[in-house]
C-alpha positions as CSV (number, residue, x, y, z in Angstrom):
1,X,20.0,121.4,136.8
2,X,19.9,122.1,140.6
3,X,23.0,123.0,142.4
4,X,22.8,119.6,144.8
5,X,22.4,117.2,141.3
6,X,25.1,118.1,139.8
7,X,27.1,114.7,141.5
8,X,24.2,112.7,139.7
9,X,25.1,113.7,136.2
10,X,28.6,112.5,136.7
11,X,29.4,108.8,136.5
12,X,33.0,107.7,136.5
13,X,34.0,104.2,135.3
14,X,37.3,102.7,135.7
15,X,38.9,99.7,135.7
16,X,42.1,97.7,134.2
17,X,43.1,98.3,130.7
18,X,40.9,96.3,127.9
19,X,38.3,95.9,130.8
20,X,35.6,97.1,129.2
21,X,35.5,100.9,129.8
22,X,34.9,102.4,126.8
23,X,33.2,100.2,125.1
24,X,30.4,100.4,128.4
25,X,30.4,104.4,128.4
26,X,30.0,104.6,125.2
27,X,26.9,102.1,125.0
28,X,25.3,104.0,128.3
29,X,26.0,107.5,127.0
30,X,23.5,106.1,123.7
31,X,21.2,104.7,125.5
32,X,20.4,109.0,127.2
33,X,21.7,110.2,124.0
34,X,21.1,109.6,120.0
35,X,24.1,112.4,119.7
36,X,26.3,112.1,122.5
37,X,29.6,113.5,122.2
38,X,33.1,111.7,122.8
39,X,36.0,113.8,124.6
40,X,39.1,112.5,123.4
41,X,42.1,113.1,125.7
42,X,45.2,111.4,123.9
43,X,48.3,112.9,122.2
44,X,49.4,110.8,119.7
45,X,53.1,109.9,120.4
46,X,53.4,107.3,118.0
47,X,51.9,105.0,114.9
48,X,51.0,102.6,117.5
49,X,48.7,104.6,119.7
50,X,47.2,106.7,116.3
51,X,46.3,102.8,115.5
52,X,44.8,103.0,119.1
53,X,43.0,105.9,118.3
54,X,41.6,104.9,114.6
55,X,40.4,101.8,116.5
56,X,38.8,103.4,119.0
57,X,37.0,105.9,116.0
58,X,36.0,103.3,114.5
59,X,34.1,102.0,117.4
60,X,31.8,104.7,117.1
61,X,29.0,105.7,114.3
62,X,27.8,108.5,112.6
63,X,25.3,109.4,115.7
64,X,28.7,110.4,117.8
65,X,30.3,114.2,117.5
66,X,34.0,113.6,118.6
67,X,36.0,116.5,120.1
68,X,40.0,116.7,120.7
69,X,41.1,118.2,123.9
70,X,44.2,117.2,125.3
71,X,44.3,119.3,128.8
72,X,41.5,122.1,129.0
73,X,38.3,120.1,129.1
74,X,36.5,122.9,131.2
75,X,37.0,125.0,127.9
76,X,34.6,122.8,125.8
77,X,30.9,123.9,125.7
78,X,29.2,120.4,126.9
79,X,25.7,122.4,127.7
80,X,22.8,119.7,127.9
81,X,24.9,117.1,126.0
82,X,25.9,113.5,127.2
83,X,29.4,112.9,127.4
84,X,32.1,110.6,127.3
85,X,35.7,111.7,128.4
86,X,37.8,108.9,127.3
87,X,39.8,108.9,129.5
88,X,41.2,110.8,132.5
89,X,44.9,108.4,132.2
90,X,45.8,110.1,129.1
91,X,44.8,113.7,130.2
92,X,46.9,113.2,133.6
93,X,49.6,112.4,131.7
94,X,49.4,115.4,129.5
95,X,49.6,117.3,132.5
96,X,52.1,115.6,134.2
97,X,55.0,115.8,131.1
98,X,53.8,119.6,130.7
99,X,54.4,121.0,134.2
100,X,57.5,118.7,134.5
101,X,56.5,115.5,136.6
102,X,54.7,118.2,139.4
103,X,52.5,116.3,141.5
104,X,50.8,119.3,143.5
105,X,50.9,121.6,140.5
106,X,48.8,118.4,138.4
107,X,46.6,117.8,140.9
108,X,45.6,121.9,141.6
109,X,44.9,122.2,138.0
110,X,43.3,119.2,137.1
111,X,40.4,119.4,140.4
112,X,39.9,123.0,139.1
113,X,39.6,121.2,135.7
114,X,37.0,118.9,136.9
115,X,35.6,121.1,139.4
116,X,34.5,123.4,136.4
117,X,33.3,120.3,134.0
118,X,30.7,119.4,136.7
119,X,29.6,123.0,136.5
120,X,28.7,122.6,133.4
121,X,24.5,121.0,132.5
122,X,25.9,117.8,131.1
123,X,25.7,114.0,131.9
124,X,29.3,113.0,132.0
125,X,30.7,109.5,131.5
126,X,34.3,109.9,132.9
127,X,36.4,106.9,131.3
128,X,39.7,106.1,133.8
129,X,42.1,103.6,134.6
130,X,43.2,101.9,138.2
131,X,47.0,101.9,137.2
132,X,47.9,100.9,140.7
133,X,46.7,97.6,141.2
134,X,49.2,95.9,139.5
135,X,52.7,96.4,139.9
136,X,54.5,98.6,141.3
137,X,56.1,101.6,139.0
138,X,60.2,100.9,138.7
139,X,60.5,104.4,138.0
140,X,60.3,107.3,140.5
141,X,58.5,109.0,137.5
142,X,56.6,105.9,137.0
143,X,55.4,105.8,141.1
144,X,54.5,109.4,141.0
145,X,52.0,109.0,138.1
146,X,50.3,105.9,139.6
147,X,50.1,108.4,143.2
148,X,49.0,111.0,141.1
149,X,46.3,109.0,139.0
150,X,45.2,107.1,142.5
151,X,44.8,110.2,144.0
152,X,42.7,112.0,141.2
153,X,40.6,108.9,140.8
154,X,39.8,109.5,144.4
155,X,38.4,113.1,143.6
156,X,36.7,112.5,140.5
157,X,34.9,109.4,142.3
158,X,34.4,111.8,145.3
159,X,32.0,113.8,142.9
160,X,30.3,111.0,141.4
161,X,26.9,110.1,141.3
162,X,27.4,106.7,140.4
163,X,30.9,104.9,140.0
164,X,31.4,101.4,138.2
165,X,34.9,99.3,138.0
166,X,34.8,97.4,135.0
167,X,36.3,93.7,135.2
168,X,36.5,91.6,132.4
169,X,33.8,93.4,130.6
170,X,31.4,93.4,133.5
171,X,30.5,96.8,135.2
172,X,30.5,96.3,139.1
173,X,28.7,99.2,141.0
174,X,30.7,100.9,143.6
175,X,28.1,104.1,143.8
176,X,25.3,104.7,143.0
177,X,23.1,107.7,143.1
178,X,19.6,108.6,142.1
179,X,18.3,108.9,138.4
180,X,20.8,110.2,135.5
């Protein structure tokens, strides 16, 4: 991979929750891929997100190699693989509770984060959410995270080849770049 494509092999898709995200990454990322590998970012506070999870597991056959990696996804060795990274929500917020609700310190770490993912020679489908279209946050804790996930949306779209919003299971283009 050239130094200028490295934008092209990153696509970011985002959208509201149960838009369609996933589901879409995960049907693009087998149709450059018969053994892409799926990123999973969650902690699993409770039964009712592990029920998430199993769902989402189960959404996916034996053609898929899942990996678990709650903050350091620069660590994994993604070399000439397509993959998902489901989702970007999740991993914020891993950050956020661990350096104590730090917007600046999040936002350092996680553009280095991404900075050295799109180093890697891999065709990344970055899963995220638009928390701040609805409501606004009745927490100040709440209001930071929707800043913080608006503003690292921003940057992860800012490296993007190609960036869709999914609504109501449709994928709109926002960017697009050359060939994947």
């Amino acid at each position: 991979m050239k130094e200028n494509d490295q934008t092209s092999r990153l696509i970011f898709i985002t959208g509201g929750a149960r838009s369609g995200k996933s589901r879409h990454a995960q049907e693009l990322a087998l149709q450059w891929s018969n053994n892409p590998v799926y990123v999973a970012t969650a902690r699993q506070f409770d039964l009712e997100f592990k029920q998430r999870v199993r769902r989402h597991q189960q959404d996916r056959d034996h053609r898929w190699t899942s990996v678990e990696e709650e903050k350091h996804l620069s660590r994994l060795d993604l070399r000439g693989k397509v993959v998902v990274i489901d989702c970007i929500t999740l991993w914020l917020t891993n950050f956020f509770i661990d350096l104590r609700y730090d917007i600046d310190a999040c936002l350092e770490v996680c553009r280095k984060e991404i900075d050295a993912l799109c180093r890697q020679d891999a065709l990344l489908l970055i899963v995220s959410n638009e928390i701040g279209m609805g409501v606004h946050a009745e927490t100040e804790i709440g209001r930071k995270f929707t800043d913080l996930q608006g503003w690292m949306n921003q940057y992860i779209a800012s490296r993007a080849g190609t960036v869709l919003l999914m609504v109501s299971g449709i994928p709109l283009t926002i960017k697009s770049s050359h060939e994947h």
